[in-house]
PDB file with one MODEL, atoms N, CA, C and O in Angstrom:
MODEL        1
ATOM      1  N   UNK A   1     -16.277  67.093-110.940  1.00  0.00           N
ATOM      2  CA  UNK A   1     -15.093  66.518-111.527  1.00  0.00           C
ATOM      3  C   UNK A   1     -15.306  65.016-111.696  1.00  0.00           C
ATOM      4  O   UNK A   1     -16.113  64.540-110.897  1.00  0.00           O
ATOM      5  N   UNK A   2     -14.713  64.103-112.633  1.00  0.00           N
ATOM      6  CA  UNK A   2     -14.865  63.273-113.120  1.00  0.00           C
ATOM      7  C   UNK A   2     -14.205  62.234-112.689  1.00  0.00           C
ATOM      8  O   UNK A   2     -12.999  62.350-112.907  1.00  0.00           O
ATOM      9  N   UNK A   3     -14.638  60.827-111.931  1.00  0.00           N
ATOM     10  CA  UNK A   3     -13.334  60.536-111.091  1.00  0.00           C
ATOM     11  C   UNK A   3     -12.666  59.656-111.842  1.00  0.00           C
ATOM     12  O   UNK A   3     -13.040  59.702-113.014  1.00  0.00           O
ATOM     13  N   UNK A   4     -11.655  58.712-111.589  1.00  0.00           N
ATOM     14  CA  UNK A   4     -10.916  57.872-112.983  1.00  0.00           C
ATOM     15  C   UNK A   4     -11.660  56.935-113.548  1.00  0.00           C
ATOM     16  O   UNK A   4     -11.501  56.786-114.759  1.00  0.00           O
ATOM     17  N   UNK A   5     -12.766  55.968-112.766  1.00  0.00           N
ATOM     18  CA  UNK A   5     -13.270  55.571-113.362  1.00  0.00           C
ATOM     19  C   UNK A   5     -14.272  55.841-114.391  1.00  0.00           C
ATOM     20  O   UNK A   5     -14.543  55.168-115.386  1.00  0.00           O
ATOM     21  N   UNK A   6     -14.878  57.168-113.898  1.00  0.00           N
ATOM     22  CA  UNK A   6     -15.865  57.840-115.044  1.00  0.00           C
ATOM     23  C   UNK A   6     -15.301  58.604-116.063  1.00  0.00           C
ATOM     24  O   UNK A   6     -16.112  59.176-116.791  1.00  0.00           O
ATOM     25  N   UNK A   7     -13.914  58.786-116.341  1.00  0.00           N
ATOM     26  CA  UNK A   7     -13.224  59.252-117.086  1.00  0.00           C
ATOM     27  C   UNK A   7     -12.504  57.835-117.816  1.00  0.00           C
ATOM     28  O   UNK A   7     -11.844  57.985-118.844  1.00  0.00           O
ATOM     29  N   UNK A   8     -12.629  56.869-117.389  1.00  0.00           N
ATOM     30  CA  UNK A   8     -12.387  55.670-117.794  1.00  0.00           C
ATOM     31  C   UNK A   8     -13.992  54.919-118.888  1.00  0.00           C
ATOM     32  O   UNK A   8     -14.013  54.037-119.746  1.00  0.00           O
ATOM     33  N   UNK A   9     -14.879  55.609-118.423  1.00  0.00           N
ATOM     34  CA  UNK A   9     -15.831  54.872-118.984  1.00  0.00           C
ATOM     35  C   UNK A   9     -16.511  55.701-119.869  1.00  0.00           C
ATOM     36  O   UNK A   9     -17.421  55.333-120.611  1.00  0.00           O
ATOM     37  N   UNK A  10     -16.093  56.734-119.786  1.00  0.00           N
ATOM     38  CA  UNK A  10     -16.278  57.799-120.838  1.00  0.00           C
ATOM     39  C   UNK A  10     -15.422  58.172-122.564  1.00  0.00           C
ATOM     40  O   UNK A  10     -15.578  58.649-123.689  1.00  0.00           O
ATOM     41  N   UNK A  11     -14.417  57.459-121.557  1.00  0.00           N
ATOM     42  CA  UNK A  11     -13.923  57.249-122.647  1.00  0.00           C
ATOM     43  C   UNK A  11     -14.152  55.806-123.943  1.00  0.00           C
ATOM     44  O   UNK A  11     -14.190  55.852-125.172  1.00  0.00           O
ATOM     45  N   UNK A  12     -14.252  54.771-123.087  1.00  0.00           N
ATOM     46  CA  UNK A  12     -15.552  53.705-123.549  1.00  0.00           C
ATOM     47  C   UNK A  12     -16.227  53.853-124.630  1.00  0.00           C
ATOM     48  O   UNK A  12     -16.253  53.488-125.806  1.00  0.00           O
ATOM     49  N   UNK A  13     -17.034  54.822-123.510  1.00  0.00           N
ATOM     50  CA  UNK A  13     -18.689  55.211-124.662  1.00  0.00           C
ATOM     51  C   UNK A  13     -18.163  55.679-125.654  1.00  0.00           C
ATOM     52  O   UNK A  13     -18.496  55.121-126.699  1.00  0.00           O
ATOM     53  N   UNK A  14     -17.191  56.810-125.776  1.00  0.00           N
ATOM     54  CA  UNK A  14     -16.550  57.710-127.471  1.00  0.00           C
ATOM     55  C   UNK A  14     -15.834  56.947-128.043  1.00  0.00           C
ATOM     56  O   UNK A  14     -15.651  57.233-129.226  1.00  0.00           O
ATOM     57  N   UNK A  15     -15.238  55.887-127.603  1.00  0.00           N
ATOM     58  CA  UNK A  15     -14.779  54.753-128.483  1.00  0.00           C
ATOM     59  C   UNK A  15     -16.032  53.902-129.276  1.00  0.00           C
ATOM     60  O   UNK A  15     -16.161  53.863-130.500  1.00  0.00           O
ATOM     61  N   UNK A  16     -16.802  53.323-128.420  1.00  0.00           N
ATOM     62  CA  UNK A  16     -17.903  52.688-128.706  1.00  0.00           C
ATOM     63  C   UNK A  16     -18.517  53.465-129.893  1.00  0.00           C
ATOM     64  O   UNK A  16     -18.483  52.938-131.005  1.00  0.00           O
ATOM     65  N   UNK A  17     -19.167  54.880-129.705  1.00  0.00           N
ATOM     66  CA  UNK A  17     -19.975  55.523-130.844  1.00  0.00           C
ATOM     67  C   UNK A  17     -19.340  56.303-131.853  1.00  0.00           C
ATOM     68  O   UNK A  17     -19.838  56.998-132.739  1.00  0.00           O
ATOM     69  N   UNK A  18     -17.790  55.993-131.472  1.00  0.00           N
ATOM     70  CA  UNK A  18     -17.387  55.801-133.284  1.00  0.00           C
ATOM     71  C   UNK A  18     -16.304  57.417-133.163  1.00  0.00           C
ATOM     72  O   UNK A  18     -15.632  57.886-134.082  1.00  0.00           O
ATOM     73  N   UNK A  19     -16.443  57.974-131.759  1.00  0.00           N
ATOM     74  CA  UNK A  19     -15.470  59.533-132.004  1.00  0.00           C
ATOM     75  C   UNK A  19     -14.187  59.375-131.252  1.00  0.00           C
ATOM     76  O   UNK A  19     -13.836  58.861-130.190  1.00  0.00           O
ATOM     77  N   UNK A  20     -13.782  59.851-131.971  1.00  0.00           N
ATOM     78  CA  UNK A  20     -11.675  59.982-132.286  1.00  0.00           C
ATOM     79  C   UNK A  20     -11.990  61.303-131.224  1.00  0.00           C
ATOM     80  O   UNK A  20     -13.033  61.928-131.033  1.00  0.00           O
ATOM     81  N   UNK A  21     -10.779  61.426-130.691  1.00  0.00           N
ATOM     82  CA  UNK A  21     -10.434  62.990-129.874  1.00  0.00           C
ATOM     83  C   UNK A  21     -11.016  63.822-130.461  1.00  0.00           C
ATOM     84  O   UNK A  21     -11.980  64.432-129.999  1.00  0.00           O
ATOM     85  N   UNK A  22     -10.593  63.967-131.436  1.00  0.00           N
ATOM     86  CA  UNK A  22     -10.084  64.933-132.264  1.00  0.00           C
ATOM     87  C   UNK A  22     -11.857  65.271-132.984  1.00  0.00           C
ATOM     88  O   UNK A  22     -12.081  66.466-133.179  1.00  0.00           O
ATOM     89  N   UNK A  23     -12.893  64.385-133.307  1.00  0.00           N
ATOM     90  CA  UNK A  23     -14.767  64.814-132.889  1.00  0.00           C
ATOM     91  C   UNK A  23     -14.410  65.434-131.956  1.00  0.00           C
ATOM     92  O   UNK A  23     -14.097  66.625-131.947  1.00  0.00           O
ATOM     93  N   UNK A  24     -14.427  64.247-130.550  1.00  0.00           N
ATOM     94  CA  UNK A  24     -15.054  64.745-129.393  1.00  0.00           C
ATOM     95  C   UNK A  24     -14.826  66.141-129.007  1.00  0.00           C
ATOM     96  O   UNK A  24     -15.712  66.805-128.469  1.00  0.00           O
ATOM     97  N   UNK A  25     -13.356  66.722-129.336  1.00  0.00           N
ATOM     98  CA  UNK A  25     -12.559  67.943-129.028  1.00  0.00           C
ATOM     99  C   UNK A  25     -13.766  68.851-129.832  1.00  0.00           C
ATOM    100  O   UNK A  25     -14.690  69.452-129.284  1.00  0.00           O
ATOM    101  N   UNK A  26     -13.524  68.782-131.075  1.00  0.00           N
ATOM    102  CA  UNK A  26     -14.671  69.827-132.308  1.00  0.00           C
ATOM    103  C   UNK A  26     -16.036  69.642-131.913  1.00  0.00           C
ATOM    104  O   UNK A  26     -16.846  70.569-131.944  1.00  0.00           O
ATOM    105  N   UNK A  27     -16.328  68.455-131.534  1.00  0.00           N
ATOM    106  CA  UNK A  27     -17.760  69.302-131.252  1.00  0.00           C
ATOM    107  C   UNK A  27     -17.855  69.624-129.897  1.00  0.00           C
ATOM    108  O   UNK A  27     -19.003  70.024-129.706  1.00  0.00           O
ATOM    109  N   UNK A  28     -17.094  69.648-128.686  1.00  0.00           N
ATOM    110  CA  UNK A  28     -17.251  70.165-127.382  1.00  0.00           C
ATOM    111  C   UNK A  28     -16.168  71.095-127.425  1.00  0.00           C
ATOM    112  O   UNK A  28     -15.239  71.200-126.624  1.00  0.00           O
ATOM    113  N   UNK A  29     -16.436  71.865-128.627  1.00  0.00           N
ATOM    114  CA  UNK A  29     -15.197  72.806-128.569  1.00  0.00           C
ATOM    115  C   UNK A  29     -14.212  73.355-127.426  1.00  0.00           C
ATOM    116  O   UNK A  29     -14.170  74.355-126.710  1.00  0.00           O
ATOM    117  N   UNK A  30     -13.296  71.981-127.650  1.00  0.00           N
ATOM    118  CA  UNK A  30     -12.497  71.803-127.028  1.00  0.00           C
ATOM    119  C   UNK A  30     -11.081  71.480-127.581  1.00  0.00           C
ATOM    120  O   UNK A  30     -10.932  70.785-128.587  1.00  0.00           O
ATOM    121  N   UNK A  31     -10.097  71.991-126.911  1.00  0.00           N
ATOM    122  CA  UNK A  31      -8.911  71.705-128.148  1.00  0.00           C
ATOM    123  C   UNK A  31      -8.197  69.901-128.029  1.00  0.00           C
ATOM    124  O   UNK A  31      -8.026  69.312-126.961  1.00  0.00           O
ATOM    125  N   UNK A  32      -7.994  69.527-128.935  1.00  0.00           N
ATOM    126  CA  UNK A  32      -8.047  68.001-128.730  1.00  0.00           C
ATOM    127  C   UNK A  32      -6.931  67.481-127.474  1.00  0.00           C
ATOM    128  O   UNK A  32      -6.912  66.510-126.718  1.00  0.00           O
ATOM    129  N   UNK A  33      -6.082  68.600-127.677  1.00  0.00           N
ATOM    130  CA  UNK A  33      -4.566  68.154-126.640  1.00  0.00           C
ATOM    131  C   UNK A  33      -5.543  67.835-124.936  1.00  0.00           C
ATOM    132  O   UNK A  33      -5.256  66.978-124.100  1.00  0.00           O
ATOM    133  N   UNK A  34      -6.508  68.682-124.883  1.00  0.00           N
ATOM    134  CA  UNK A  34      -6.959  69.232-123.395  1.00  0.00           C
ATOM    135  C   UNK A  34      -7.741  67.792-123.596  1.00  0.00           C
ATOM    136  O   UNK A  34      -7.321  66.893-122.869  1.00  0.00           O
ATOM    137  N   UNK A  35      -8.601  67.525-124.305  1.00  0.00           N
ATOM    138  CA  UNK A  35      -9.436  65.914-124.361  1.00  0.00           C
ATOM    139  C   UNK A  35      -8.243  64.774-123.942  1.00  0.00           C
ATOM    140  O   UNK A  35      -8.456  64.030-122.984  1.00  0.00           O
ATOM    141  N   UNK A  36      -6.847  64.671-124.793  1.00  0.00           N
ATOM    142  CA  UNK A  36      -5.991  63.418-124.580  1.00  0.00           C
ATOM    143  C   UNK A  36      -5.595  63.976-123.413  1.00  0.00           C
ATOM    144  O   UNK A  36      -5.451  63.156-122.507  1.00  0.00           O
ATOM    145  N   UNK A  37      -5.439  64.763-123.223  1.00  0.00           N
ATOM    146  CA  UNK A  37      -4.360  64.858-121.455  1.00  0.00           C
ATOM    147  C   UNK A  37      -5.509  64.616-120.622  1.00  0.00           C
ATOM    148  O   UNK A  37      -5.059  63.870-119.752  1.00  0.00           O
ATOM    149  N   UNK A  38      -6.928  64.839-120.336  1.00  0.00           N
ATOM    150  CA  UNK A  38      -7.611  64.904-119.546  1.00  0.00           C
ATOM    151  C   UNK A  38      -8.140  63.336-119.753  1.00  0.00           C
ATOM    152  O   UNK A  38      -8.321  62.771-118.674  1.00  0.00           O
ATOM    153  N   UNK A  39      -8.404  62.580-120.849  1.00  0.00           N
ATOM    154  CA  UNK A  39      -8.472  61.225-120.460  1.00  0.00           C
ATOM    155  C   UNK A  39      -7.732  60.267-120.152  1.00  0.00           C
ATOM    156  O   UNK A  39      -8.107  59.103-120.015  1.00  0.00           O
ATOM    157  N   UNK A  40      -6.174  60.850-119.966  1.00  0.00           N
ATOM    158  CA  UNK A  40      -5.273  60.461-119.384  1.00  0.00           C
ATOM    159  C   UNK A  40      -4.652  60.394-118.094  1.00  0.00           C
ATOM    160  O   UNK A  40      -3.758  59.739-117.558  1.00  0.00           O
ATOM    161  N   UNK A  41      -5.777  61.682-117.668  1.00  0.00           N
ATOM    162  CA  UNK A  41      -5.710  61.616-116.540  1.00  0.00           C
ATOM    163  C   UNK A  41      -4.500  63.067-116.105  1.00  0.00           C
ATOM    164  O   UNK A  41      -3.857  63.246-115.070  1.00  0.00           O
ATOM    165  N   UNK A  42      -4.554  63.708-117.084  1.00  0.00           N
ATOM    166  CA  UNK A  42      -3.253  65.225-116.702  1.00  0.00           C
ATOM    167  C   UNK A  42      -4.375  65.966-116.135  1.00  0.00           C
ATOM    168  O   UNK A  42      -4.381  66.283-114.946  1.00  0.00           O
ATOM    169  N   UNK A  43      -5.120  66.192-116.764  1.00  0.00           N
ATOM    170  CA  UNK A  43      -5.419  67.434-116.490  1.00  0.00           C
ATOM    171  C   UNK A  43      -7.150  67.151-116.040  1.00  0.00           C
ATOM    172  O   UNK A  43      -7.862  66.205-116.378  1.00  0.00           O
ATOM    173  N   UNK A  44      -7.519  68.423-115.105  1.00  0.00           N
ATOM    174  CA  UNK A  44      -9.019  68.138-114.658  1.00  0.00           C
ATOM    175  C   UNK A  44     -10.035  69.330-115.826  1.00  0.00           C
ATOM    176  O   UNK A  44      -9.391  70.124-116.512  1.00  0.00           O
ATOM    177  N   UNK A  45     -11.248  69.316-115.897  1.00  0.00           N
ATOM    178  CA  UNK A  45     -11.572  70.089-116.637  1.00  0.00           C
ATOM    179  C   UNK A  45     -12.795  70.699-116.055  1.00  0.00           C
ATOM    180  O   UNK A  45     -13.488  70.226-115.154  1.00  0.00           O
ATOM    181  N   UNK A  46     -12.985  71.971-116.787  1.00  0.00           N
ATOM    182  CA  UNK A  46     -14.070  72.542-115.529  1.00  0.00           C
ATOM    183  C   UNK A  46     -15.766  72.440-115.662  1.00  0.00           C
ATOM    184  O   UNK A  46     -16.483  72.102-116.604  1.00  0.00           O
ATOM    185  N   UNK A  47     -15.998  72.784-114.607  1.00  0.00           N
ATOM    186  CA  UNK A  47     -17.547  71.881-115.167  1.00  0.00           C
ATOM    187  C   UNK A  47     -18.450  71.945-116.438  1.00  0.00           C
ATOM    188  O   UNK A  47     -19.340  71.214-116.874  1.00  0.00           O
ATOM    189  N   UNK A  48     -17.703  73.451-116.986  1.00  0.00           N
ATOM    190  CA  UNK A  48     -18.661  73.928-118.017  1.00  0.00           C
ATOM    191  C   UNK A  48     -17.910  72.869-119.314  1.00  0.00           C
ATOM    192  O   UNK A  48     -18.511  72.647-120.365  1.00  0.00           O
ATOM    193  N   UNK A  49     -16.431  72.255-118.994  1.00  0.00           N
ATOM    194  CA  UNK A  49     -16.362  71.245-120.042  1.00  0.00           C
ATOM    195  C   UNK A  49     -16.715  70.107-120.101  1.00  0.00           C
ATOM    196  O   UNK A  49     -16.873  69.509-121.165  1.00  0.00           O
ATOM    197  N   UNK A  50     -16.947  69.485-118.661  1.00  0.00           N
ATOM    198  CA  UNK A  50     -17.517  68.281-118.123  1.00  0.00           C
ATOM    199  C   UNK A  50     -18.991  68.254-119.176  1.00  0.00           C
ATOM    200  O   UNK A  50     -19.135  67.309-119.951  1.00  0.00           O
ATOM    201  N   UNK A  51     -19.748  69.069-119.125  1.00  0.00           N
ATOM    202  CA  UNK A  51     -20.994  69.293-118.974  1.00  0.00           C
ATOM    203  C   UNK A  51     -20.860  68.976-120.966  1.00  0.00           C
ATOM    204  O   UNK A  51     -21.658  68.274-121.587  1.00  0.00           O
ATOM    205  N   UNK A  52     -19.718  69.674-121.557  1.00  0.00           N
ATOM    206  CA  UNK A  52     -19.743  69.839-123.116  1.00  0.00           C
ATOM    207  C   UNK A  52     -20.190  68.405-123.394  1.00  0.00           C
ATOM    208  O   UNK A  52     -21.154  67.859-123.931  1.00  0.00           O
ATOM    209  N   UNK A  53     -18.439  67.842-122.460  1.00  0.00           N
ATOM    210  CA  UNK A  53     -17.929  66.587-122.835  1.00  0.00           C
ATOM    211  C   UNK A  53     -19.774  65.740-122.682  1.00  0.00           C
ATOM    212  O   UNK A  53     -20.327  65.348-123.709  1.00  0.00           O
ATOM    213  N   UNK A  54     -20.257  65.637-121.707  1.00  0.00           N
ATOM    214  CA  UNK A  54     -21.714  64.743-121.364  1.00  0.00           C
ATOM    215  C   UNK A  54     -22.348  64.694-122.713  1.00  0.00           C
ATOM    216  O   UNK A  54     -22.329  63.689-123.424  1.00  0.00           O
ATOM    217  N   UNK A  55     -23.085  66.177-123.133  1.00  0.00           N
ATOM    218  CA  UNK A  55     -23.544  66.298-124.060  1.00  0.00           C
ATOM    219  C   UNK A  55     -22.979  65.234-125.534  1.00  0.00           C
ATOM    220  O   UNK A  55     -23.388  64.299-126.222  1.00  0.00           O
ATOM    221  N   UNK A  56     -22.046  65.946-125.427  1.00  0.00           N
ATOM    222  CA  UNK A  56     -21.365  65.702-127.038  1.00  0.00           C
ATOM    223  C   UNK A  56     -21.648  63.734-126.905  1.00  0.00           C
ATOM    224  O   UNK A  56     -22.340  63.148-127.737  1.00  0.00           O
ATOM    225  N   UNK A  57     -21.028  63.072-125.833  1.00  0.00           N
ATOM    226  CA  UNK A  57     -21.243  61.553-125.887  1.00  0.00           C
ATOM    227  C   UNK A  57     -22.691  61.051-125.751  1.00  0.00           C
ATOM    228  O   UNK A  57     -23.043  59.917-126.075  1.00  0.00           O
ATOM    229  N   UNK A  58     -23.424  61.911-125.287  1.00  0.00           N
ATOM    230  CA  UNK A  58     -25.395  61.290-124.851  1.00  0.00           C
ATOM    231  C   UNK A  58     -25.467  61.392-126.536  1.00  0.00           C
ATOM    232  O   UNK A  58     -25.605  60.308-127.104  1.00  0.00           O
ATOM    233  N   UNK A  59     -25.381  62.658-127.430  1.00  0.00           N
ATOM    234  CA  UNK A  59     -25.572  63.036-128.432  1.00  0.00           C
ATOM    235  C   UNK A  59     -24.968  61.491-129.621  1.00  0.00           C
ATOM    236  O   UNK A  59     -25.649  60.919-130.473  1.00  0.00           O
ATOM    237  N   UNK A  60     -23.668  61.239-129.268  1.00  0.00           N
ATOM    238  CA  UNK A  60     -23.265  60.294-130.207  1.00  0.00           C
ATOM    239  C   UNK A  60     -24.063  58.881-129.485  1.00  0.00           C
ATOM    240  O   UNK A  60     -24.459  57.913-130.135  1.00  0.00           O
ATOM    241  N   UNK A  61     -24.136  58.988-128.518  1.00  0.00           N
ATOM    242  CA  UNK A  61     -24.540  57.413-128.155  1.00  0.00           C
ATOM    243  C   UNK A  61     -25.847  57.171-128.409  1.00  0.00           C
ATOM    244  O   UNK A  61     -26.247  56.008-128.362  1.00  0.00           O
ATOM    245  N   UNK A  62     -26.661  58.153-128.695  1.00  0.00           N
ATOM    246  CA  UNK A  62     -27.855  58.109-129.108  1.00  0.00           C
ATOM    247  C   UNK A  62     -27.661  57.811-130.601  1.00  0.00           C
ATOM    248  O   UNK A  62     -27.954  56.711-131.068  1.00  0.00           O
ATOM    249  N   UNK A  63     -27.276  58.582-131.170  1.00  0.00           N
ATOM    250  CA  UNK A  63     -27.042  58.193-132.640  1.00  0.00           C
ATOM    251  C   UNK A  63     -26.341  56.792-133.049  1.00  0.00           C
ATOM    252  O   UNK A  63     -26.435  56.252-134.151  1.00  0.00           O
ATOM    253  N   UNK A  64     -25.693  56.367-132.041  1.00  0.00           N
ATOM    254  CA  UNK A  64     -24.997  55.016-133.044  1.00  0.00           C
ATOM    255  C   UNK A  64     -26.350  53.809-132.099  1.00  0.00           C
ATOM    256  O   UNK A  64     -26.498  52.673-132.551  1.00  0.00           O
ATOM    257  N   UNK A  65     -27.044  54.187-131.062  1.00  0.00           N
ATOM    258  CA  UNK A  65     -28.080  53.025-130.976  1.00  0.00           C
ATOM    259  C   UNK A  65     -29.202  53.477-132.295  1.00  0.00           C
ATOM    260  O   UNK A  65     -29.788  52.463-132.675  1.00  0.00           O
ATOM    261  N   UNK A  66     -29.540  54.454-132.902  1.00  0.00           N
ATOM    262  CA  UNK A  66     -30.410  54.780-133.655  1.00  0.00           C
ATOM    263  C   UNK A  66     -29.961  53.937-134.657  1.00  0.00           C
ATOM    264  O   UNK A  66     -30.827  53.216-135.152  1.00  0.00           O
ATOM    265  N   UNK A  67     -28.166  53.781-135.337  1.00  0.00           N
ATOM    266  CA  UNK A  67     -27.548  53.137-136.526  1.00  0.00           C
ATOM    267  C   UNK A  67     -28.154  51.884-136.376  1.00  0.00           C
ATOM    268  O   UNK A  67     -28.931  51.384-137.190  1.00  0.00           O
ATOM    269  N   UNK A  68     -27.631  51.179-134.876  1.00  0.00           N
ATOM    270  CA  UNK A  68     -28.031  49.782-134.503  1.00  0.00           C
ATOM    271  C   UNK A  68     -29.100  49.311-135.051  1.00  0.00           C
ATOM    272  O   UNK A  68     -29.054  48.560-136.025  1.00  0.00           O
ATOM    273  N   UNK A  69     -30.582  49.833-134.290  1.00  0.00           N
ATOM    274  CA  UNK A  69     -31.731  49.468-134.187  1.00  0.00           C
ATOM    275  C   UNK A  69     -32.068  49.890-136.051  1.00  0.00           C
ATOM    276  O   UNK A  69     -32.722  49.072-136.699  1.00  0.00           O
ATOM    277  N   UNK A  70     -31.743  50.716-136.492  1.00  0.00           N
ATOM    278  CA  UNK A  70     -31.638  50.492-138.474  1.00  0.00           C
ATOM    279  C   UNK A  70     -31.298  48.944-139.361  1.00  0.00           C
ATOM    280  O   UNK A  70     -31.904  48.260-140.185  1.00  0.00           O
ATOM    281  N   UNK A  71     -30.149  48.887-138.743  1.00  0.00           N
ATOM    282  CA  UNK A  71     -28.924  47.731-138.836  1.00  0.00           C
ATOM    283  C   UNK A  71     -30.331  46.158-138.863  1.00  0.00           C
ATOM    284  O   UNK A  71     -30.637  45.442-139.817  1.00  0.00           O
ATOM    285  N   UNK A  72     -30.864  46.139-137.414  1.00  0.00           N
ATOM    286  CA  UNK A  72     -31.316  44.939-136.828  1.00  0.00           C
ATOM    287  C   UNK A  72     -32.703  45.081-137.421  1.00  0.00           C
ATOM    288  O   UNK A  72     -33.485  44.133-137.481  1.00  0.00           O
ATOM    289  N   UNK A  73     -32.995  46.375-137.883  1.00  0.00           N
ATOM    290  CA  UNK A  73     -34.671  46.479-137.899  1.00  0.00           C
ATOM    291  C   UNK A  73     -34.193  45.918-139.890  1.00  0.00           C
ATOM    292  O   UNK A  73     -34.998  45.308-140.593  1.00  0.00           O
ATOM    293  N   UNK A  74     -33.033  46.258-140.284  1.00  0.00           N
ATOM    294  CA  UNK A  74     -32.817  45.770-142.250  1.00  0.00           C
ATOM    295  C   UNK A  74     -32.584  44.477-142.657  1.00  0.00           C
ATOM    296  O   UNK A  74     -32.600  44.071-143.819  1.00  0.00           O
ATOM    297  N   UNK A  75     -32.249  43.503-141.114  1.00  0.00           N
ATOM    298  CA  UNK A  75     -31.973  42.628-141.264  1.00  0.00           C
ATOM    299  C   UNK A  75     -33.604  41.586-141.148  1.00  0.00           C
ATOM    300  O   UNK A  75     -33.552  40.364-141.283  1.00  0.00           O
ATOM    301  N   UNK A  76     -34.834  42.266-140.909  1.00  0.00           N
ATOM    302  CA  UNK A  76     -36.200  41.861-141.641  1.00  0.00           C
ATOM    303  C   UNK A  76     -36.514  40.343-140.483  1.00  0.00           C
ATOM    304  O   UNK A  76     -35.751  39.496-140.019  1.00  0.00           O
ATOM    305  N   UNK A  77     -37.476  40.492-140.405  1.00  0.00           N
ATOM    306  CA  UNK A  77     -38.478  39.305-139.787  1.00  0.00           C
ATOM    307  C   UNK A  77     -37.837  37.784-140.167  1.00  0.00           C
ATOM    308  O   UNK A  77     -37.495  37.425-141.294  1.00  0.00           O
ATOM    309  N   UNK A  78     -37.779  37.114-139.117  1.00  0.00           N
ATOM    310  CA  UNK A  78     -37.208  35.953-139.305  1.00  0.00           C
ATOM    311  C   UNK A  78     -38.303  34.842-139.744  1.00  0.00           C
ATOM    312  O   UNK A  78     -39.463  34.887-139.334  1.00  0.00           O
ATOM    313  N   UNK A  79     -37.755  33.711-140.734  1.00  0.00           N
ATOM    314  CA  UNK A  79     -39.000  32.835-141.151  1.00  0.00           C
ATOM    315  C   UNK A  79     -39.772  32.533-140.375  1.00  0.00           C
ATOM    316  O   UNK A  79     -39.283  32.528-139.246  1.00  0.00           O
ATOM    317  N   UNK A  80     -40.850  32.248-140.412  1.00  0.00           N
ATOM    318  CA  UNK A  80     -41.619  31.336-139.634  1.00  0.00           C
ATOM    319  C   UNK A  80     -41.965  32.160-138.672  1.00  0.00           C
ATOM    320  O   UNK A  80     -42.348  31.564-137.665  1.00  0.00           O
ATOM    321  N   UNK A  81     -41.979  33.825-138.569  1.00  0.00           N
ATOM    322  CA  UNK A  81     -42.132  34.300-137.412  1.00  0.00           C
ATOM    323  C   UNK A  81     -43.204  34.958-137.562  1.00  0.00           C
ATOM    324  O   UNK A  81     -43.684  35.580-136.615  1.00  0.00           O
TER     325      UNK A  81
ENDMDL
END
């Protein structure tokens, strides 16, 4: 189980890599109400959703450092370097 702060910082990261409930819910097929009550702190969820929820955010947080390092790698060699 997830304690408030890691349900606090989890929620963070899905802010950070760009997913609304309402992703995170669809792709950890999960229904979105059970995502807002549970990062709110209603409700606990069981490990096999814990485990969705992990996935689904490693999955996006990987992808928006992949956007990043695109982003910084287009912005090209600095003069003189």
């Amino acid at each position: 189980m997830f304690c408030d702060g890691a349900m606090k910082m989890l929620r963070e990261i899905r802010q950070a890599s760009g997913l609304t409930q309402i992703e995170l819910a669809k792709r950890a097929s999960l229904d979105r109400t059970r995502v807002s009550l549970w990062e709110a702190g209603y409700v606990d969820l069981s490990p096999v959703e814990e485990e969705r929820i992990r996935i689904v955010l490693l999955d996006a947080a990987q992808d928006r450092i992949v956007e990043l390092q695109g982003a910084i790698l287009a912005l090209g060699t600095p003069a003189g370097k």
